[in-house]
One Martini backbone bead per residue (centre of mass of N, CA, C, O) as a GRO file, in nm:
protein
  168
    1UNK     BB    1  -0.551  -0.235  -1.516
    2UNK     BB    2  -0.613  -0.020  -1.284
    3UNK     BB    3  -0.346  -0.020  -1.130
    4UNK     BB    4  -0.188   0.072  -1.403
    5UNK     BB    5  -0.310   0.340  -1.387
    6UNK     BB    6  -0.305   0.457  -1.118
    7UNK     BB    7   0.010   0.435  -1.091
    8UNK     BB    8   0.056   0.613  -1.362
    9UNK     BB    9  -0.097   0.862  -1.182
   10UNK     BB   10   0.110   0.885  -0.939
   11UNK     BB   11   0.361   0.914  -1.130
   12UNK     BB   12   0.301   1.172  -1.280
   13UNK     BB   13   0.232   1.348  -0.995
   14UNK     BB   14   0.545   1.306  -0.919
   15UNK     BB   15   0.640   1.452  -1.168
   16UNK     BB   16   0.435   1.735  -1.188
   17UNK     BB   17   0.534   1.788  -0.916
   18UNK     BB   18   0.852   1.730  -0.881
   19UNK     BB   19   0.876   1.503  -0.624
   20UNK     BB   20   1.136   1.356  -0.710
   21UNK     BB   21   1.311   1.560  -0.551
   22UNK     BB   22   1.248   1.394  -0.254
   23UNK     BB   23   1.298   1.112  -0.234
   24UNK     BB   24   1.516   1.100  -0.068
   25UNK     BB   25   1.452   1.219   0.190
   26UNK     BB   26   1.177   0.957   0.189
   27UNK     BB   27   1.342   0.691   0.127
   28UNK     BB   28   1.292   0.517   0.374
   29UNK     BB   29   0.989   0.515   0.346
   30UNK     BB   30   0.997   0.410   0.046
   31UNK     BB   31   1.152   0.142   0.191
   32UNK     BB   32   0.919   0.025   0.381
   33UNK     BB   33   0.655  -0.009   0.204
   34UNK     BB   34   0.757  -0.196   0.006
   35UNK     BB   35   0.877  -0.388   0.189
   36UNK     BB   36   0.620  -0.477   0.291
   37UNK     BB   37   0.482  -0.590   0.064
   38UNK     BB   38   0.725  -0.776   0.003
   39UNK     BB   39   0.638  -0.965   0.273
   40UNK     BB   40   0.357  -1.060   0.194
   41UNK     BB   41   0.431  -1.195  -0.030
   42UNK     BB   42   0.606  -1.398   0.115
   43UNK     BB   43   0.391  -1.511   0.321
   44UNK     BB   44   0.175  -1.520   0.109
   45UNK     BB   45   0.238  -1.723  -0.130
   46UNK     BB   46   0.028  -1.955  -0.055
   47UNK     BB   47  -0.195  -1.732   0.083
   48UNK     BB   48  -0.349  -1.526  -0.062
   49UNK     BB   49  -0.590  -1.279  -0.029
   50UNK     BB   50  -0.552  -1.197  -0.312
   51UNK     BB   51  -0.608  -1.176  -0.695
   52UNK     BB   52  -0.544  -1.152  -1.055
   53UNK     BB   53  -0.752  -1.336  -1.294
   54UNK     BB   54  -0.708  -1.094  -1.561
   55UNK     BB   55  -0.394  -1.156  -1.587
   56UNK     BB   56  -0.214  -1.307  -1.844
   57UNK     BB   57   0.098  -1.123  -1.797
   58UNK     BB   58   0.014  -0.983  -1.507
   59UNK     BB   59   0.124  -1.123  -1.236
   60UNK     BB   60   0.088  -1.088  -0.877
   61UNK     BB   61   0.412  -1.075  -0.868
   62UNK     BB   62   0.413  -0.817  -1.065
   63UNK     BB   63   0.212  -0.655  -0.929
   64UNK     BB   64   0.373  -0.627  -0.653
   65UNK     BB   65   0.646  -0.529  -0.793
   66UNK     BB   66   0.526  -0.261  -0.928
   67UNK     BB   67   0.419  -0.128  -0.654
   68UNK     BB   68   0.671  -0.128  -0.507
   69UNK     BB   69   0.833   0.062  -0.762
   70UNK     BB   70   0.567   0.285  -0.837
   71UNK     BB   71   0.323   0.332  -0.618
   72UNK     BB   72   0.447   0.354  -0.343
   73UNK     BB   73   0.690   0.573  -0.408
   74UNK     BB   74   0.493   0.801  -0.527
   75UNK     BB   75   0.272   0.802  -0.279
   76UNK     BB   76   0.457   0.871  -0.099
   77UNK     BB   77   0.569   1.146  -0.133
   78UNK     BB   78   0.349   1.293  -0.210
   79UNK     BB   79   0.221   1.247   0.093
   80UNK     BB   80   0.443   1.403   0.202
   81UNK     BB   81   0.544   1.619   0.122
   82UNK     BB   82   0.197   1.744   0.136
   83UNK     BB   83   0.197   1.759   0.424
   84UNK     BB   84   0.011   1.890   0.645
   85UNK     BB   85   0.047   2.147   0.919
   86UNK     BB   86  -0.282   2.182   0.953
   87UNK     BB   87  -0.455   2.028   1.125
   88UNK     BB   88  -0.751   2.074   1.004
   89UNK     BB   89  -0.625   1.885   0.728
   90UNK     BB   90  -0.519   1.612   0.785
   91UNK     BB   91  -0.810   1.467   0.760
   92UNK     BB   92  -0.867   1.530   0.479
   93UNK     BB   93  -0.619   1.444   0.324
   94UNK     BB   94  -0.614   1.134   0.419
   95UNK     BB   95  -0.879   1.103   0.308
   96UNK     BB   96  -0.797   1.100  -0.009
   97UNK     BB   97  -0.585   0.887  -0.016
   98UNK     BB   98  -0.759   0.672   0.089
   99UNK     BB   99  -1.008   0.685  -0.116
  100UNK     BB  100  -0.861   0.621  -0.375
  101UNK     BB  101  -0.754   0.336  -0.272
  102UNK     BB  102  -1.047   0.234  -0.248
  103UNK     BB  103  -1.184   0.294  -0.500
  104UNK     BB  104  -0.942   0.116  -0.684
  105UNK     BB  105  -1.048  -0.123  -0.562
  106UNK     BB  106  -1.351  -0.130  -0.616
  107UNK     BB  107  -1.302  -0.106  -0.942
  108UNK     BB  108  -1.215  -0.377  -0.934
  109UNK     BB  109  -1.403  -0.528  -0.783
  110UNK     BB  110  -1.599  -0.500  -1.041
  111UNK     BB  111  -1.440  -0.566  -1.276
  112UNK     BB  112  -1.253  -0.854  -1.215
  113UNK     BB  113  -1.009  -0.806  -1.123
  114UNK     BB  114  -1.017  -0.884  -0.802
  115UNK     BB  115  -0.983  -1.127  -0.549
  116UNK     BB  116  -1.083  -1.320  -0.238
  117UNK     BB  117  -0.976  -1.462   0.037
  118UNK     BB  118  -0.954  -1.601   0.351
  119UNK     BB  119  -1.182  -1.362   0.424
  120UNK     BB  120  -1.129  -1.146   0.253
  121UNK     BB  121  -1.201  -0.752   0.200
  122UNK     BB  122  -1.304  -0.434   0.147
  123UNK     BB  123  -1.226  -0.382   0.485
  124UNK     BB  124  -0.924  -0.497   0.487
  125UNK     BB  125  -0.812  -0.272   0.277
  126UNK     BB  126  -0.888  -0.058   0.437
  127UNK     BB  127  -0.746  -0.088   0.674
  128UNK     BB  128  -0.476  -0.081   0.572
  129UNK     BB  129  -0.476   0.196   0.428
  130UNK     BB  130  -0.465   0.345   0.665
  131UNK     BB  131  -0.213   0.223   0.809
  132UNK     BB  132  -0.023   0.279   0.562
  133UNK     BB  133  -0.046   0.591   0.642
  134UNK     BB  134  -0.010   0.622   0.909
  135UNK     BB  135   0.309   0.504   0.863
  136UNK     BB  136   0.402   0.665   0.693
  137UNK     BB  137   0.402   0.936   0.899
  138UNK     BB  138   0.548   0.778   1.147
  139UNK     BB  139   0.834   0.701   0.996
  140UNK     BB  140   0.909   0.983   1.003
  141UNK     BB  141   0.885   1.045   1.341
  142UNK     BB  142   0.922   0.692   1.383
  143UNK     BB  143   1.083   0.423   1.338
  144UNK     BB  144   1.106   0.219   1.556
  145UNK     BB  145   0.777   0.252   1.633
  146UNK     BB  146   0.695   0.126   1.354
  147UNK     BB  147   0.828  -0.156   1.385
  148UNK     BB  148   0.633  -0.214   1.634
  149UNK     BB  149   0.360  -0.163   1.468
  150UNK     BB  150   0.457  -0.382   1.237
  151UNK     BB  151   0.449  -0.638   1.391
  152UNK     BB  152   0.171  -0.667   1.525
  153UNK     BB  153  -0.024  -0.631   1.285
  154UNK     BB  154   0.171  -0.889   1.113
  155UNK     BB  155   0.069  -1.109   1.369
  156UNK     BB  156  -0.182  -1.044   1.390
  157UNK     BB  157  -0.318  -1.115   1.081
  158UNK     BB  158  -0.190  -1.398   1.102
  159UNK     BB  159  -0.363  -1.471   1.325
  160UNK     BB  160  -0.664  -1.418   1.195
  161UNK     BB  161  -0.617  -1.560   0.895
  162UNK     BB  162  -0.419  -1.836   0.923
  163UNK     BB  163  -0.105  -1.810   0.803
  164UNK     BB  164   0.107  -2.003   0.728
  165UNK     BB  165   0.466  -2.066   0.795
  166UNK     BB  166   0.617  -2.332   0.687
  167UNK     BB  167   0.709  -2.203   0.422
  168UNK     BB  168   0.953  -2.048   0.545
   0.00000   0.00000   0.00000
């Protein structure tokens, strides 16, 4: 429930900031992350790092196209549109948004939302979110060099986690 209430809250955030008056400009952007997440479910389809055990008509991979649907592309606009421009903010910023979805999944975790397996944990979710945070502003920088980093990630990801491949 923690996930829905996060998204509708970011979604909110995206429509009373007007902010979705700019989804063209990072469409690209917004279809890169979410395409990331639906990726991830399908890799991990049979061997997922995370399931959310206490949802009994919102399941895992409606979960996942929910995220994609409406969470990662109104956080990618927020997130991007409002990108500062002085150095000095950048850090602070990152971490702002950062915190959020660390705190976000801390409280699914806590409440018995979110189990993880194979090994995940919350600091390999945060490393993620801080990755997905740094990809969304490089992706905006240069797409090429975003998917040559975004193969190693999920190459390295998929080999350091042992995830089965034979199922694709």
């Amino acid at each position: 429930m923690t996930i829905i209430l996060f998204s509708l809250l970011f979604l909110t955030v995206f429509f009373v900031t007007r902010s979705h008056r700019y989804l063209e400009r990072y469409y690209d952007t917004v279809l890169y992350i979410s395409l990331i997440s639906v990726v991830y479910g399908l890799i991990c389809i049979d061997f997922a790092m995370w399931h959310f055990p206490v949802w009994w008509i919102f399941t895992d991979h409606a979960s996942l196209l929910f995220q994609a649907v409406v969470l990662f592309p109104s956080t990618t606009v927020v997130f991007l549109r409002y990108f500062p421009r002085s150095r000095g903010l950048i850090a602070p910023y990152f971490l702002l948004f950062v915190i959020a979805y660390v705190v976000m999944e801390w409280m699914m975790l806590k409440l018995g939302q979110i189990r993880y397996a194979h090994g995940w944990s919350l600091g390999w979710s945060t490393l993620v979110v801080v990755l997905m945070f740094l990809m969304m502003w490089l992706h905006e920088k240069s797409k090429k060099l975003t998917w040559v980093f975004t193969f190693i990630v999920i190459t390295w990801l998929v080999t350091w986690f042992d995830v089965p491949l034979l199922a694709l």
